[in-house]
ChimeraX commands (.cxc) that place a marker at each C-alpha (Angstrom):
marker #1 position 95.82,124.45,88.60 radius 0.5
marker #1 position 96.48,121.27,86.76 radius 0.5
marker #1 position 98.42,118.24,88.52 radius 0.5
marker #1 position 100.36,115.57,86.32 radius 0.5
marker #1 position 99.81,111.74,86.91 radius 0.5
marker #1 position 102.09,109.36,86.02 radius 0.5
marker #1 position 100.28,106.05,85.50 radius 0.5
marker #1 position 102.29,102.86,85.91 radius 0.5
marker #1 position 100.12,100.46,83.53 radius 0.5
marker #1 position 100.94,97.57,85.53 radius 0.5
marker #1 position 98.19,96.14,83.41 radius 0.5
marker #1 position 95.09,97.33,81.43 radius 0.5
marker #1 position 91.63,96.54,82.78 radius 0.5
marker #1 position 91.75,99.38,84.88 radius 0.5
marker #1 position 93.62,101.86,83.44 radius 0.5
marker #1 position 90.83,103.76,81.58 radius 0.5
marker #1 position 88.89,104.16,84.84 radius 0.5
marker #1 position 91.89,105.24,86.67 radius 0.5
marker #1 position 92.31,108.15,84.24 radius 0.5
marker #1 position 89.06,109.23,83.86 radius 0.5
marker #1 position 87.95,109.77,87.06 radius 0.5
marker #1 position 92.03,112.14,87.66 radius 0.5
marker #1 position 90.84,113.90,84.49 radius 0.5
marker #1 position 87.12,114.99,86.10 radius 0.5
marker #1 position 89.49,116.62,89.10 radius 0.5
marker #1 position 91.02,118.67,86.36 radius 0.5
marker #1 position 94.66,116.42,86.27 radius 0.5
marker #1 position 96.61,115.29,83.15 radius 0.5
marker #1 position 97.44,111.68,83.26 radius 0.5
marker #1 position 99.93,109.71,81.34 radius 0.5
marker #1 position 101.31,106.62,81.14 radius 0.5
marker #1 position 104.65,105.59,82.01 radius 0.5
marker #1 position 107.28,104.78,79.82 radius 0.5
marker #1 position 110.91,104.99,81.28 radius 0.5
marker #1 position 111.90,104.83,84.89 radius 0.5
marker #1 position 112.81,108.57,84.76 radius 0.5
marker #1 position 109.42,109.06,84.41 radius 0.5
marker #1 position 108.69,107.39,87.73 radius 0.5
marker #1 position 111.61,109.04,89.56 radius 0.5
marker #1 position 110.68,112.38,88.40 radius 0.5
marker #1 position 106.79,112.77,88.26 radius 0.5
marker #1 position 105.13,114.72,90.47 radius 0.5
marker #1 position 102.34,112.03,91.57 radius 0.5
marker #1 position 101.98,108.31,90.54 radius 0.5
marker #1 position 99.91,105.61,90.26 radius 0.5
marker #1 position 100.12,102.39,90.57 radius 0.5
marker #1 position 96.43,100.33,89.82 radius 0.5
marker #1 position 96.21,96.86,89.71 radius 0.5
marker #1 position 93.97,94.22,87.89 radius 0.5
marker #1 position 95.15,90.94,87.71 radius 0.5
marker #1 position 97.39,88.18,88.98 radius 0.5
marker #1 position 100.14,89.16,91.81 radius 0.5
marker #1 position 102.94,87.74,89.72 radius 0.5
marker #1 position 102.27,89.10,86.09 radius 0.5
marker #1 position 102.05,92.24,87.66 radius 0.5
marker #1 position 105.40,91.91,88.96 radius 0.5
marker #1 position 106.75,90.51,85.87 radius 0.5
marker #1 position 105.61,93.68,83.68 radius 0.5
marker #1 position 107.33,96.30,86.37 radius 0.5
marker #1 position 110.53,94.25,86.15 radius 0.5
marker #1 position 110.60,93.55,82.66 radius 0.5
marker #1 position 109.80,97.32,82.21 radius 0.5
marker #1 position 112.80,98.46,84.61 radius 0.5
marker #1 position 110.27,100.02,87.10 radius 0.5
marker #1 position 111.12,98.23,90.43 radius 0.5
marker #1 position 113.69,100.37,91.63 radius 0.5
marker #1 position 112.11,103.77,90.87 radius 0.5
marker #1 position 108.93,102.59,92.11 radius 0.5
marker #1 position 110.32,101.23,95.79 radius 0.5
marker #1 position 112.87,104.04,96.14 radius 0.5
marker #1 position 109.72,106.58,95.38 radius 0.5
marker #1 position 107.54,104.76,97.92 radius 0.5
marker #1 position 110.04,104.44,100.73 radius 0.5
marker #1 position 110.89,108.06,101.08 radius 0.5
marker #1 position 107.10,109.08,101.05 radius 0.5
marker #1 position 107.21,110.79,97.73 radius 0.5
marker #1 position 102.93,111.01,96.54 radius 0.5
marker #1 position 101.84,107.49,95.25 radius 0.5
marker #1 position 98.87,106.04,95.07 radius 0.5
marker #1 position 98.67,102.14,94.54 radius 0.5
marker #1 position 95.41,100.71,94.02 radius 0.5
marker #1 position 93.93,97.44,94.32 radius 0.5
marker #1 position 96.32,94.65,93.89 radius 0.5
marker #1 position 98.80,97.77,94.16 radius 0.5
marker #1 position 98.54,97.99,97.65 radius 0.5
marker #1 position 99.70,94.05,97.93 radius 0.5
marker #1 position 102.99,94.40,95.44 radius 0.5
marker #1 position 104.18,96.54,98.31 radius 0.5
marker #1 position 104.79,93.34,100.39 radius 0.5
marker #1 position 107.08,90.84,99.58 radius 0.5
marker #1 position 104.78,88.14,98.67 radius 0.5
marker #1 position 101.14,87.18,98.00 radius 0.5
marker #1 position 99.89,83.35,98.32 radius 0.5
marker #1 position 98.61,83.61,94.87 radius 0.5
marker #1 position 101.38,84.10,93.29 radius 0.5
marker #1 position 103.72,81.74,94.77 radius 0.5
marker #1 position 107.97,82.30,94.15 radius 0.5
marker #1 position 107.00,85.74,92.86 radius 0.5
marker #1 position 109.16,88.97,94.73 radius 0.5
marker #1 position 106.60,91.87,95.54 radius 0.5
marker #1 position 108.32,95.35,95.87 radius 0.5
marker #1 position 109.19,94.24,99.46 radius 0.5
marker #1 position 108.71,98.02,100.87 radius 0.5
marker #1 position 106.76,96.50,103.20 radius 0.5
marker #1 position 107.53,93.23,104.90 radius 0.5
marker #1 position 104.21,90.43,104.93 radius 0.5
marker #1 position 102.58,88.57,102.52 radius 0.5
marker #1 position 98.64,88.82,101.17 radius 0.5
marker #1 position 97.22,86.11,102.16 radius 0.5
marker #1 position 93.85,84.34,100.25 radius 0.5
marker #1 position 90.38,85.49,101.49 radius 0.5
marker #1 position 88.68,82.62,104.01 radius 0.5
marker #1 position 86.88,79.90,102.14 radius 0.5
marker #1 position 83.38,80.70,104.04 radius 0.5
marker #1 position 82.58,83.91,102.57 radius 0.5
marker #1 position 82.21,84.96,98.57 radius 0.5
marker #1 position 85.63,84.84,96.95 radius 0.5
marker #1 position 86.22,87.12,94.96 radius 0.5
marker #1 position 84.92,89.92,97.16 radius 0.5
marker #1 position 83.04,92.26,94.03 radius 0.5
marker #1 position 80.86,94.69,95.77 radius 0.5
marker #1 position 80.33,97.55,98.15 radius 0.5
marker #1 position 81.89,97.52,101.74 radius 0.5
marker #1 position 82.51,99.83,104.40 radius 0.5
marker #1 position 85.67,101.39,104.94 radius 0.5
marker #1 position 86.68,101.91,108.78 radius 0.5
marker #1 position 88.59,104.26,110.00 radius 0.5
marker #1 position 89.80,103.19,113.95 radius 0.5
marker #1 position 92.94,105.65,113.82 radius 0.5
marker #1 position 93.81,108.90,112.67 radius 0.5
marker #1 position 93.91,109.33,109.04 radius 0.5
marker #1 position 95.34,111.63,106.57 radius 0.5
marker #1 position 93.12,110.89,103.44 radius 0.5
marker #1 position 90.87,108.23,104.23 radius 0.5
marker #1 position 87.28,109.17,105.81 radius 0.5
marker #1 position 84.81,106.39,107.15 radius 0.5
marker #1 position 82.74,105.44,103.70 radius 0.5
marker #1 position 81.72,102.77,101.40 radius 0.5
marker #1 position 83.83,101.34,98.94 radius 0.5
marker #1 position 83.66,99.07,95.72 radius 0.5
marker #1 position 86.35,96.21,96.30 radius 0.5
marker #1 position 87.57,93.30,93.99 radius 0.5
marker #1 position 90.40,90.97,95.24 radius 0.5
marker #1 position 90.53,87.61,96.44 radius 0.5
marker #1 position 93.42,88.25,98.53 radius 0.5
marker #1 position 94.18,91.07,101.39 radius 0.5
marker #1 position 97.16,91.89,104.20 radius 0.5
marker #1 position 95.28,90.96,107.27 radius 0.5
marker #1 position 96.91,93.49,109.39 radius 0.5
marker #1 position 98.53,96.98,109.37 radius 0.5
marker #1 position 102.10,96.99,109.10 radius 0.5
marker #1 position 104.51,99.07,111.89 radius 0.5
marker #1 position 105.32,102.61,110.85 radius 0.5
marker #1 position 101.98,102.82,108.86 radius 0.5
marker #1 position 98.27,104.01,109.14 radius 0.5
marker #1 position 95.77,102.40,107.82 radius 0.5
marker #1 position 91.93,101.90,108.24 radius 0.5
marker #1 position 90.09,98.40,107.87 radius 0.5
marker #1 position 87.06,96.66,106.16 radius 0.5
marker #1 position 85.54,93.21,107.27 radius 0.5
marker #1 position 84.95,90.14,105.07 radius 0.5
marker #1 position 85.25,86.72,106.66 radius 0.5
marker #1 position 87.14,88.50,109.25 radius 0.5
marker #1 position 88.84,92.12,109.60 radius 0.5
marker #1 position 91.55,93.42,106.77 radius 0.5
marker #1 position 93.62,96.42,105.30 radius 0.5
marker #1 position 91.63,98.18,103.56 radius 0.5
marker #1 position 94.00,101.09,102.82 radius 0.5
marker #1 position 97.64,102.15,104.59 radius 0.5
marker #1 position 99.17,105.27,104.19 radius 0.5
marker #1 position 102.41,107.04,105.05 radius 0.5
marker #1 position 103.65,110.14,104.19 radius 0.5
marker #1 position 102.37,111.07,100.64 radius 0.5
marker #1 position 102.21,107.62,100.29 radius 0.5
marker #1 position 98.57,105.77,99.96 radius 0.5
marker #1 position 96.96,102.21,99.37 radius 0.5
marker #1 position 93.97,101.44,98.65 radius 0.5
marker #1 position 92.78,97.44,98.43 radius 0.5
marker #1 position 89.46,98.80,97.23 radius 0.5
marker #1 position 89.02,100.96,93.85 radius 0.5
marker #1 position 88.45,104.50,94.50 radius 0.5
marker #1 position 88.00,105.28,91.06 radius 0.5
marker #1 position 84.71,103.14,90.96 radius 0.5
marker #1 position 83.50,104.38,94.57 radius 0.5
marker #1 position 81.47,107.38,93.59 radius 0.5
marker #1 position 81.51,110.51,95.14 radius 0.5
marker #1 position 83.39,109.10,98.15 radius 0.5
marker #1 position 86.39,107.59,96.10 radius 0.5
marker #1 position 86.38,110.85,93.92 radius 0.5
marker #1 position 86.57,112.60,97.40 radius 0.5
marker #1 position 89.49,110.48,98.25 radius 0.5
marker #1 position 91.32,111.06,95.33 radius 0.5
marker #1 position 91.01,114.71,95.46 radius 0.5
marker #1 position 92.74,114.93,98.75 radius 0.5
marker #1 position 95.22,112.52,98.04 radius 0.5
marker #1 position 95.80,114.98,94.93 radius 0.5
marker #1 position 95.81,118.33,96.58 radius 0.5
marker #1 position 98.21,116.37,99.64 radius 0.5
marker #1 position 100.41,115.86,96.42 radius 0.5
marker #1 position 100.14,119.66,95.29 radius 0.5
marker #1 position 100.68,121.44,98.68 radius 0.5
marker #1 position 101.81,118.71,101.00 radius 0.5
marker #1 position 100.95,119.42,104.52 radius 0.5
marker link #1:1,2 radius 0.2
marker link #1:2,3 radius 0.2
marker link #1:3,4 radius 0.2
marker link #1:4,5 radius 0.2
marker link #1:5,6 radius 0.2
marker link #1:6,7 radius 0.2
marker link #1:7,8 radius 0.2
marker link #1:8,9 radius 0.2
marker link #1:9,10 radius 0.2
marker link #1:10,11 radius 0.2
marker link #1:11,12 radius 0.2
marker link #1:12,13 radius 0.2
marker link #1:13,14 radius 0.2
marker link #1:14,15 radius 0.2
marker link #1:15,16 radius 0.2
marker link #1:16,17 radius 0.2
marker link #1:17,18 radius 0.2
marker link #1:18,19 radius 0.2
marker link #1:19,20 radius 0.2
marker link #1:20,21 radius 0.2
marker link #1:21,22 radius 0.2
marker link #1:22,23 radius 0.2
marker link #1:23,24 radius 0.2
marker link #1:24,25 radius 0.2
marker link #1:25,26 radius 0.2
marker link #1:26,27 radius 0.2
marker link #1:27,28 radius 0.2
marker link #1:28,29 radius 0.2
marker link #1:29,30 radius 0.2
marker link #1:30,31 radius 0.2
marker link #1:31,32 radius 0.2
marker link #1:32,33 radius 0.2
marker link #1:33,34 radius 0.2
marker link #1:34,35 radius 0.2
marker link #1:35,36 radius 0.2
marker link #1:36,37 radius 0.2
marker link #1:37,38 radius 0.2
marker link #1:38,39 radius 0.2
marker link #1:39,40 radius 0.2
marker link #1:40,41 radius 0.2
marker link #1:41,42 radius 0.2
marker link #1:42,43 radius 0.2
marker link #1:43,44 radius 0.2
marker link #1:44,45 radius 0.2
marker link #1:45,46 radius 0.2
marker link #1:46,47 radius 0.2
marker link #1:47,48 radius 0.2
marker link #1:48,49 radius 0.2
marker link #1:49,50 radius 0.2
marker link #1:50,51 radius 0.2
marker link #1:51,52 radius 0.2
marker link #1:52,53 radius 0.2
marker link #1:53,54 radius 0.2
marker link #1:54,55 radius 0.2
marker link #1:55,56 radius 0.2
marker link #1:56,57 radius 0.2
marker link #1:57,58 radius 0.2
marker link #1:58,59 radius 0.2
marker link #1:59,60 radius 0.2
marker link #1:60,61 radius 0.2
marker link #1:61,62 radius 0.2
marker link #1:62,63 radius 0.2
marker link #1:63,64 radius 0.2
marker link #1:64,65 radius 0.2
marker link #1:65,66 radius 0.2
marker link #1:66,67 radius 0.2
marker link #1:67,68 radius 0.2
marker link #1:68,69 radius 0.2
marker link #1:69,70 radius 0.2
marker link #1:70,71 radius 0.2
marker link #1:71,72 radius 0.2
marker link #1:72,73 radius 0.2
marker link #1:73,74 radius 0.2
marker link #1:74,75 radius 0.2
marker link #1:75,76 radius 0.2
marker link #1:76,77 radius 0.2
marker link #1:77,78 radius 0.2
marker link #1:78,79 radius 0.2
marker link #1:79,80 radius 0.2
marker link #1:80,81 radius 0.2
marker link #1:81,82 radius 0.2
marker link #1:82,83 radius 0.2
marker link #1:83,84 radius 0.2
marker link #1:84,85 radius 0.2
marker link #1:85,86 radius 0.2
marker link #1:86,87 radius 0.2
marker link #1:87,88 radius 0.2
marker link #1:88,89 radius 0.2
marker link #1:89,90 radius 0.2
marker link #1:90,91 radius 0.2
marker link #1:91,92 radius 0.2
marker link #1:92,93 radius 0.2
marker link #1:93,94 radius 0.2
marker link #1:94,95 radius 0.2
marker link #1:95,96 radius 0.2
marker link #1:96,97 radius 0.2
marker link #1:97,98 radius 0.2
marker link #1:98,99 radius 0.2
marker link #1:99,100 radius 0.2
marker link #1:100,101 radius 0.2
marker link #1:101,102 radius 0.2
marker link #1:102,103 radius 0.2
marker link #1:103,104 radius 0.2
marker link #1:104,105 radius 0.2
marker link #1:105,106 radius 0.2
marker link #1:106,107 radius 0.2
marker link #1:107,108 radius 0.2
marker link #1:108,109 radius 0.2
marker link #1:109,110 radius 0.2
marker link #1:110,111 radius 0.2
marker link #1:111,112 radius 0.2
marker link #1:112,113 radius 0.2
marker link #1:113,114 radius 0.2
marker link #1:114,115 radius 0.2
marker link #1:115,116 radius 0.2
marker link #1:116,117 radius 0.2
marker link #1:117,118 radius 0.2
marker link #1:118,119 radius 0.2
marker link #1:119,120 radius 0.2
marker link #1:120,121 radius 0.2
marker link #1:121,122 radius 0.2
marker link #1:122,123 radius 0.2
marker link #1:123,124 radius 0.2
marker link #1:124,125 radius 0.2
marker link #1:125,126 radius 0.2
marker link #1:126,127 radius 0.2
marker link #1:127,128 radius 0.2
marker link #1:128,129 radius 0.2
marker link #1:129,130 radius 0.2
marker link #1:130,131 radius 0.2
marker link #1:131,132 radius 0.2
marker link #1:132,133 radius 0.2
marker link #1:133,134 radius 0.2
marker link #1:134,135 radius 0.2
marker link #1:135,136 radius 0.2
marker link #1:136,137 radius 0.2
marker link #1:137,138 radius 0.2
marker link #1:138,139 radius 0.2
marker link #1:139,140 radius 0.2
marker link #1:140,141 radius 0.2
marker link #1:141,142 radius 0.2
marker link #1:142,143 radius 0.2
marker link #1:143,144 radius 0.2
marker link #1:144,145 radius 0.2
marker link #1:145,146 radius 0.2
marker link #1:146,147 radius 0.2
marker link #1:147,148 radius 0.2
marker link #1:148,149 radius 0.2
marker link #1:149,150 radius 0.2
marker link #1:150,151 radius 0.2
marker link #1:151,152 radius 0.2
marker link #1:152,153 radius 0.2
marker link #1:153,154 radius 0.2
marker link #1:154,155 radius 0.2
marker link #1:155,156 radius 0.2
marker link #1:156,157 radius 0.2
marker link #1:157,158 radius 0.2
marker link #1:158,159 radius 0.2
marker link #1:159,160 radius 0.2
marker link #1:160,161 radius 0.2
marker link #1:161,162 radius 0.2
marker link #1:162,163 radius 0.2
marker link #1:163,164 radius 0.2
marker link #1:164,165 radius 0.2
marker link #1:165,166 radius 0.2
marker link #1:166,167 radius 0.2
marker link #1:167,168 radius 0.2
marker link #1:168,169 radius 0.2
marker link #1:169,170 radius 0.2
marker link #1:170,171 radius 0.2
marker link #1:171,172 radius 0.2
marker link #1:172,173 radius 0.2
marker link #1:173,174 radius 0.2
marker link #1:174,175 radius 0.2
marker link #1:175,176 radius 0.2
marker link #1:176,177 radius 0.2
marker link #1:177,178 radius 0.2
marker link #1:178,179 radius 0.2
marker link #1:179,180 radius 0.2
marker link #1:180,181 radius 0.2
marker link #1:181,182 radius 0.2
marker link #1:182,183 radius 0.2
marker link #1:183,184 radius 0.2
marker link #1:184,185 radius 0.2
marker link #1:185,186 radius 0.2
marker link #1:186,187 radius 0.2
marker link #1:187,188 radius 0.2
marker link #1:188,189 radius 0.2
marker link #1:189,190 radius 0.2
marker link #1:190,191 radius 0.2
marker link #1:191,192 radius 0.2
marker link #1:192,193 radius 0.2
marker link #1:193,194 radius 0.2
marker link #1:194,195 radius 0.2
marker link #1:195,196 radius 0.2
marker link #1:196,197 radius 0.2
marker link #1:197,198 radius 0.2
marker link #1:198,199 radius 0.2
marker link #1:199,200 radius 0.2
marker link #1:200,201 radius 0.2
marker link #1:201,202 radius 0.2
marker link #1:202,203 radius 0.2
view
């Protein structure tokens, strides 16, 4: 049985990737349009390529913030990836002035100057608690900034570069990934699929 995506383009790089790799678990994807569309789908997703407050300025200009925050606060399946996982919190440093969705209170904060910025490359996702979706893997990451610490009221596993950070949160049907499943082989495909079936049967 098919599931249907809803895909917020919040911009384009990674949009193409993001569907293609739904489409090999057998889903139909589209991209959002309306609000309604948010409020009503099934599943959504939320990727994210780009800077913190363009991002922002696209879901406002497009009507999306308050069907995106209400979706995300009562659990409803989402999946925000990337710099999707930091417009949950109200702010990011590099992006300065610019309102995240401010689900989650915090701010993503600018990798430390003594390692690579960006991060662009494989890392190891940790997984310290229990976890609905995520298992212990590698993942391929690309961000300059990260939330250095799990919020209250959430799960969430780690990764370590210049020092430990979020490397995804979940909560109910809820899940964020800082890294990019889509591009993480047969791990992130893995991941995906049980977010996907969490979406179909919850549990």
């Amino acid at each position: 049985m098919s599931a249907d995506v809803v895909i917020v383009p919040t911009g384009l790089a990674n949009t193409a990737s993001i569907v293609a790799a739904f489409r090999r678990l057998g889903a139909e994807t589209r991209l959002a349009e309306r609000a309604d569309e948010i409020s009503d789908a099934g599943a959504v997703v939320m990727p994210g390529v780009g800077a913190f407050g363009a991002a922002v300025e696209r879901i406002d200009a497009a009507g999306w913030r308050e069907p995106l925050t209400e979706r995300i606060a009562d659990g409803r399946p989402t999946l925000a990836v990337c710099l999707g996982l930091q417009l949950l919190f109200d702010e990011s440093e590099e992006s300065p002035g610019a309102s995240g969705l401010g689900v989650i209170p915090g701010t993503a904060t600018r990798l430390p100057d003594n390692v690579t910025v960006p991060q662009l490359g494989w890392n190891r996702v940790a997984v310290d608690t229990e976890s609905r979706f995520v298992e212990p893997g590698w993942a391929y990451f690309a961000n300059s900034y990260r939330v250095e610490s799990v919020p209250e009221g959430w799960e969430g596993t780690t990764a370590d570069h210049g020092g430990a950070f979020v490397s995804t949160i979940e909560r109910g049907d809820v899940l964020a990934c800082q890294f990019h499943p889509e591009l993480s082989g047969t791990w992130g495909s893995d991941l995906l699929r049980r977010w996907l079936d969490g979406t179909r049967g919850g549990s």
